[in-house]
N, C-alpha and C positions, 0 to 999 in steps of 0.2 A: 204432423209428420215427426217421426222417431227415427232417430239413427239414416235417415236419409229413404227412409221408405215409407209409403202412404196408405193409408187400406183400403181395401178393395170394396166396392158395394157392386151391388144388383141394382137395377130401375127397370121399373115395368111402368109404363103410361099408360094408361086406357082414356077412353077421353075427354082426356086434357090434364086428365091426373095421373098423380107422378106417387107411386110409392117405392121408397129406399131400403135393403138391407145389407147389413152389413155379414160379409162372404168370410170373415176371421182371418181372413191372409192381407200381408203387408208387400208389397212389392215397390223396388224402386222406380223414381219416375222414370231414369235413364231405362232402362230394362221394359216400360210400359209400351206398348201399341197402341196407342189410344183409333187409330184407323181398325184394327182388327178386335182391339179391346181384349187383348190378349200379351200375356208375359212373351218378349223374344226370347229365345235362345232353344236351347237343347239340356239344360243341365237339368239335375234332379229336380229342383227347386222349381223350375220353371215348369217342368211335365207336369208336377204335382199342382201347383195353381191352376196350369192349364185344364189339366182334367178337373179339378175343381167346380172351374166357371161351365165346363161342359154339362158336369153334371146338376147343376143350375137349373142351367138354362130348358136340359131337358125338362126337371121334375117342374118346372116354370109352367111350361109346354104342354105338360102332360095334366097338369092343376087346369090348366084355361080351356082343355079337352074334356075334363073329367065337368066342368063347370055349363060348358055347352051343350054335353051329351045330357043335359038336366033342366037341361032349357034354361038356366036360369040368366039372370043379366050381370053380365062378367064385370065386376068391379077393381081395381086396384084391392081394397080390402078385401074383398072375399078371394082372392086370388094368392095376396099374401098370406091368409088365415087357414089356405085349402090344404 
């Protein structure tokens, strides 16, 4: 933790495995949701993580889509690698 702010990552489990990346943004704890897993507030800073982790999440989303429409067997790795 730096200056009171911690970095953000991504987790995708498939199962039972767990892979991590890190999302480049720091946020403080106070300011963290960890229930929503999302920055409070309304300021710039927060919109911008916010939509950040959105678009994550989509292109997440959209890898485990692209992975299944191919039949293949969705991994944490090939899911991170896609």
């Amino acid at each position: 933790m730096r200056n009171g702010k911690a970095p953000v990552y991504a987790r995708a489990t498939i199962n039972g495995k767990r892979a991590e990346v890190a999302v480049q943004r720091e946020v403080s704890l106070i300011e963290w949701d960890s229930k929503s897993q999302r920055v409070i507030g309304k300021s710039q800073e927060a919109r911008e993580i916010n939509n950040h982790l959105a678009f994550i999440k989509t292109k997440l989303c959209s890898c485990h889509s692209k992975l299944e429409a191919r039949n293949e067997t969705i991994t944490v790795e090939l899911l991170k690698n896609e």
